[in-house]
C-alpha positions in Angstrom: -6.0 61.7 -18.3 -3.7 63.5 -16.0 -5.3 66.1 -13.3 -3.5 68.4 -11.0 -4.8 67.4 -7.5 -3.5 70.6 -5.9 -1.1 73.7 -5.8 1.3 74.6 -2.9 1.9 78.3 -2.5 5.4 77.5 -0.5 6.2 80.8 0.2 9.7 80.1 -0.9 12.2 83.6 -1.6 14.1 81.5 -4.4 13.7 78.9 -7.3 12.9 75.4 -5.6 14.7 72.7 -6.3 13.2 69.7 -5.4 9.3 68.7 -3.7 8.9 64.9 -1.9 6.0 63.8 -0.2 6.4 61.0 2.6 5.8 57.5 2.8 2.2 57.5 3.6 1.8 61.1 0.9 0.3 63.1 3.9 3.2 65.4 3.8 5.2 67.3 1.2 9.2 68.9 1.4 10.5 70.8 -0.4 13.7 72.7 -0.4 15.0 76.0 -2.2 18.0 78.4 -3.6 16.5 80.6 -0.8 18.3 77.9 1.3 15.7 77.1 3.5 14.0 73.3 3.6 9.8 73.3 4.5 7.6 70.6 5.3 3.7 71.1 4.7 0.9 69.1 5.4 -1.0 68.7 2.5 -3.8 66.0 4.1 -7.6 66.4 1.8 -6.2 68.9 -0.1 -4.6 71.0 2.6 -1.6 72.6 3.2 -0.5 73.9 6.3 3.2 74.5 7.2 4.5 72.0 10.0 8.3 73.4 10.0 10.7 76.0 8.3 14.3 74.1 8.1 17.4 76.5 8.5 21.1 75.2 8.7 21.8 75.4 5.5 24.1 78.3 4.0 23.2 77.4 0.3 21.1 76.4 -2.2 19.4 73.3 -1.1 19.4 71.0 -4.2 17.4 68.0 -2.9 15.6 66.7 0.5 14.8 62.6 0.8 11.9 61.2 3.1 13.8 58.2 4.9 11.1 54.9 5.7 8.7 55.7 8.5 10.0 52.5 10.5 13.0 54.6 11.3 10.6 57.9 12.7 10.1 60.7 10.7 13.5 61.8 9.5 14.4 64.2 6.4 17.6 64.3 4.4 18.8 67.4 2.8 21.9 68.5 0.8 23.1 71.8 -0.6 25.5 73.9 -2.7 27.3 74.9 0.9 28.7 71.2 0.7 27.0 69.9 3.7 24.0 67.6 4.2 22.0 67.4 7.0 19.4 64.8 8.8 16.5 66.3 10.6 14.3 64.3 12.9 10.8 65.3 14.1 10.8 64.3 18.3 7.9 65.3 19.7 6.0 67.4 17.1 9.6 69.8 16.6 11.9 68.9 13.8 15.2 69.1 14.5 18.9 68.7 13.3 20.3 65.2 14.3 23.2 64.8 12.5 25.4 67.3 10.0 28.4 65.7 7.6 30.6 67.9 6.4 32.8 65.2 4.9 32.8 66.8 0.8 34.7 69.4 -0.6 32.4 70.9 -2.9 28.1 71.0 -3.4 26.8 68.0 -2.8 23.6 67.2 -5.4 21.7 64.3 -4.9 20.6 62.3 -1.6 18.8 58.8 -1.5 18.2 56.6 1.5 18.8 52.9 0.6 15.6 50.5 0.6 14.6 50.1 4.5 15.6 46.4 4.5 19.5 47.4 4.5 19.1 50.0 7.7 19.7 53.7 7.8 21.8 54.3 5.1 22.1 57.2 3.0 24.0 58.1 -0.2 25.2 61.7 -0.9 26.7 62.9 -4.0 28.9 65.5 -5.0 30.5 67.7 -7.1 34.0 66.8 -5.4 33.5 63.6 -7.9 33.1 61.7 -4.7 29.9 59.5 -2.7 29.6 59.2 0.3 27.6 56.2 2.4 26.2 57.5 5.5 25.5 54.4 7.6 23.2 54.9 11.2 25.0 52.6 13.7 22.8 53.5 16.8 23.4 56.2 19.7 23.5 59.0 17.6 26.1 57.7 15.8 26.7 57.8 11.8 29.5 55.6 10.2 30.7 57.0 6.8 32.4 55.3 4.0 33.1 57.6 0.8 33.6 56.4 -3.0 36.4 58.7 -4.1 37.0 60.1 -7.8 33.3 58.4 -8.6 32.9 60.6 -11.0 35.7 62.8 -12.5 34.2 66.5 -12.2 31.5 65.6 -10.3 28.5 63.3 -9.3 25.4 64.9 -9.7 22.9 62.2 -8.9 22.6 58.7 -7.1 19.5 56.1 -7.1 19.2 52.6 -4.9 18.4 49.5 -7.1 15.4 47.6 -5.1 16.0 44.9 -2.3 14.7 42.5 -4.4 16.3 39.8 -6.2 15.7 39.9 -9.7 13.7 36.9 -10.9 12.6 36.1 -7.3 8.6 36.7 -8.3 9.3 33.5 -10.8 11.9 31.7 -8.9 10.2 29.1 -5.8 11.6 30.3 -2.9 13.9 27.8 -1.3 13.2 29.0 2.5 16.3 30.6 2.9 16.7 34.5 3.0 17.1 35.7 0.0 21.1 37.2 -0.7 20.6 40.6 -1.0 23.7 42.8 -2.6 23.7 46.0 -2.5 23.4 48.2 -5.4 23.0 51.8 -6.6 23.4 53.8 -9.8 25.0 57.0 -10.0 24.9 59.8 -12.9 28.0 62.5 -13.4 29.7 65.1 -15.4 31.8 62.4 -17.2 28.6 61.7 -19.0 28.1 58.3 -17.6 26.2 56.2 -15.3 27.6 53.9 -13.1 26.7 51.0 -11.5 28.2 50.1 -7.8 28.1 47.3 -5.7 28.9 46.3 -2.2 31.3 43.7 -1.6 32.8 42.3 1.5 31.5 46.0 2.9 33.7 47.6 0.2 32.1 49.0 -2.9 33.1 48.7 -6.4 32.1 49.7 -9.3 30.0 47.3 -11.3 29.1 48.7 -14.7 29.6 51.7 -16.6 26.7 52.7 -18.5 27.6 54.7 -21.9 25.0 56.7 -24.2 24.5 59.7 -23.1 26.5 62.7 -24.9 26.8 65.6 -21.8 26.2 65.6 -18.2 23.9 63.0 -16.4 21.7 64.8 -14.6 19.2 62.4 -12.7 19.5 58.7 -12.5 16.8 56.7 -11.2 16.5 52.4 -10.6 12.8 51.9 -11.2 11.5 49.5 -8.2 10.6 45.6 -8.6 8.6 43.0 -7.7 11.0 40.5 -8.7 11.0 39.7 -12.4 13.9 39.3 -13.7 14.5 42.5 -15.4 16.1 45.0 -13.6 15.4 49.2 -15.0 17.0 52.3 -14.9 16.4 55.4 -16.1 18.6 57.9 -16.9 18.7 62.2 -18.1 21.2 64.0 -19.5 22.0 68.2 -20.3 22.2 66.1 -23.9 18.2 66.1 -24.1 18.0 62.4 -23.8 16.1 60.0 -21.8 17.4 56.6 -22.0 16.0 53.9 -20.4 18.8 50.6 -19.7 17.3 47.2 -18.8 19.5 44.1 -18.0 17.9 40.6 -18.1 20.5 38.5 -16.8 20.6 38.1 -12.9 24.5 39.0 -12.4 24.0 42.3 -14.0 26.6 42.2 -16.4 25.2 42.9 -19.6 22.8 46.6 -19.7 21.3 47.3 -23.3 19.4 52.1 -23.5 17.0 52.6 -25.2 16.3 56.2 -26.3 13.0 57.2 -24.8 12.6 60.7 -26.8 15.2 63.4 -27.6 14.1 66.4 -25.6 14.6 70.2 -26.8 16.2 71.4 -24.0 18.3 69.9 -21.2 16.4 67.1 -18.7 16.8 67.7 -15.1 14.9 64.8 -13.3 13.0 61.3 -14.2 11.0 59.9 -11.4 9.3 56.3 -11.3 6.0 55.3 -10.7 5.5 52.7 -7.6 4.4 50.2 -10.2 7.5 51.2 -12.4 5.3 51.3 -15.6 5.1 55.1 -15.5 8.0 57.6 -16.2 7.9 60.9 -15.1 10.1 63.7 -17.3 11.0 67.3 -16.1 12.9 69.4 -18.4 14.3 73.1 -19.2 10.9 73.3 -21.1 9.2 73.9 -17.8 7.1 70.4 -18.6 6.3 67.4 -16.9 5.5 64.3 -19.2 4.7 60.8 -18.4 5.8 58.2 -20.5 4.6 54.4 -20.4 5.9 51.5 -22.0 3.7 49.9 -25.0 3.3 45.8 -25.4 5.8 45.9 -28.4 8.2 47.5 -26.0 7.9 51.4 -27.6 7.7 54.4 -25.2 4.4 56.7 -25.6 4.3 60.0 -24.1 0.7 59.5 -22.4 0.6 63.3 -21.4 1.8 66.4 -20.5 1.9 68.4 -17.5 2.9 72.3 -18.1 3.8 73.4 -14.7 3.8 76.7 -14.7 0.1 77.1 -15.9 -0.7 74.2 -14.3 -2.7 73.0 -17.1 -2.7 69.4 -18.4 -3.6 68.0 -22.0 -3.0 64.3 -22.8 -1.2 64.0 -26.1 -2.2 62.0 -29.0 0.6 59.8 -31.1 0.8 62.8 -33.9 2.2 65.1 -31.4 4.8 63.5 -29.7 7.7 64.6 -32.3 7.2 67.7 -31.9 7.9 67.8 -28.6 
């Protein structure tokens, strides 16, 4: 059974776009069309305002928590085509760093996994990404994908630093090789898969299933077996969920999770990665988990604007 822990009046002037709590979940942001970025601590059920982000002259789309080992630092992007790091020093969260280097809104935001540095990926609706790399002193080093996505990229997701396989695998004493990898979801109705070769990246894989635009792309994180997961959401109303089993990532078989009514905006992992989270144009959160015989089960249902919750039984999950 599913509760709702508690409600945050955000006293936002606009629709809001996106809500992420920190690293350790003592604090929650959460960004708007009213183009403002908040932070709240929400500590024992609390929720006090720490700071009130302006800079933006847009819709804010999304805001990403980067790993605490780097400070407390907040990523945010909007419809006015910039994104912008903010930095708490000394109790005051301020703006640290501003690229301006897209043409058009940029969407999605997602730091990499700590282990590869400061490095964020931004993308856009120019059809390019951009990789925003911290190299010290202030200083960010930026390396864009162009014509990613023809008409636009409207989301990005890091794969894990982990090898697949690895848990199974006896380590030989050597550090493992990482590569780096993310996925990205567009308007060309694909996801793709990139990779970082001799600091140049390529893309990988093109993933093909859904039917419109991606909307959300998410790599679900690993403890090193040797399946890797992504989900992916689509205006089509589909959830597909792609696994590949072999350790070069060549080969990625979707599965259909559920054929949604109305368009899917955002999937969200679990830590574990055994529990999907689904938000649609239905105004409805579900959570999906993954049976022995490798079938996907709606386990409930979260309607957010009542903010009631009812588990559903097998017989009603067609009709949702």
């Amino acid at each position: 059974m599913v509760s709702v822990i508690n409600t945050v009046d955000t006293s936002h002037e606009d629709m809001i776009h996106d809500a992420q709590m920190d690293y350790y979940g003592t604090r929650l942001a959460t960004c708007s069309s009213d183009r403002s970025v908040k932070i709240f601590d929400v500590r024992n059920g609390g929720q006090i305002l720490i700071a009130d982000l302006r800079g933006h002259e847009g819709p804010v789309w999304q805001v990403a928590w980067a790993h605490p080992m780097y400070g407390n630092i907040l990523a945010s992007c909007s419809y006015d085509r910039k994104v912008i790091i903010w930095k708490e020093e000394n109790g005051t969260w301020e703006k640290t760093y501003e690229y301006t280097g897209h043409d058009s809104s940029v969407n999605s935001v997602c730091w990499a996994p700590h282990n590869y540095g400061l490095i964020l990926a931004c993308g856009s609706s120019d059809g390019a990404i951009s990789l925003l790399s911290y190299t010290g002193d202030g200083q960010w080093e930026v390396k864009k994908i162009s014509n990613a996505h023809t008409i636009g990229c409207n989301a990005v997701s890091w794969a894990p630093a982990v090898v697949p396989g690895s848990l199974i695998e006896q380590p030989s004493g050597q550090k493992p090789n990482y590569i780096k990898r993310f996925a990205s979801g567009g308007c060309d109705n694909l996801v793709k898969i990139w990779k970082e070769e001799d600091g140049q990246w390529k893309e990988e894989q093109k993933l093909e299933a859904h039917s419109d635009w991606v909307r959300d792309v998410a790599w679900a994180p690993s403890i090193g077996l040797p399946t890797s997961t992504i989900a992916s959401c689509s205006q089509d109303g589909r959830v597909f969920i792609w696994t590949c089993d072999d350790a070069s990532g060549n080969s990625w078989s979707p599965k259909l999770l559920h054929k949604f009514n109305d368009v899917v905006w955002h999937v969200s992992w679990s830590i574990t990665a055994n529990i999907l989270a689904v938000s649609g144009g239905d105004n409805k959160v579900t959570l999906w988990k993954e049976s022995v015989d490798g079938l996907w089960a709606c386990i409930s249902d979260v309607n957010k604007g009542q903010g009631g919750v009812s588990a559903v039984t097998e017989g009603q999950q067609n009709e949702q």
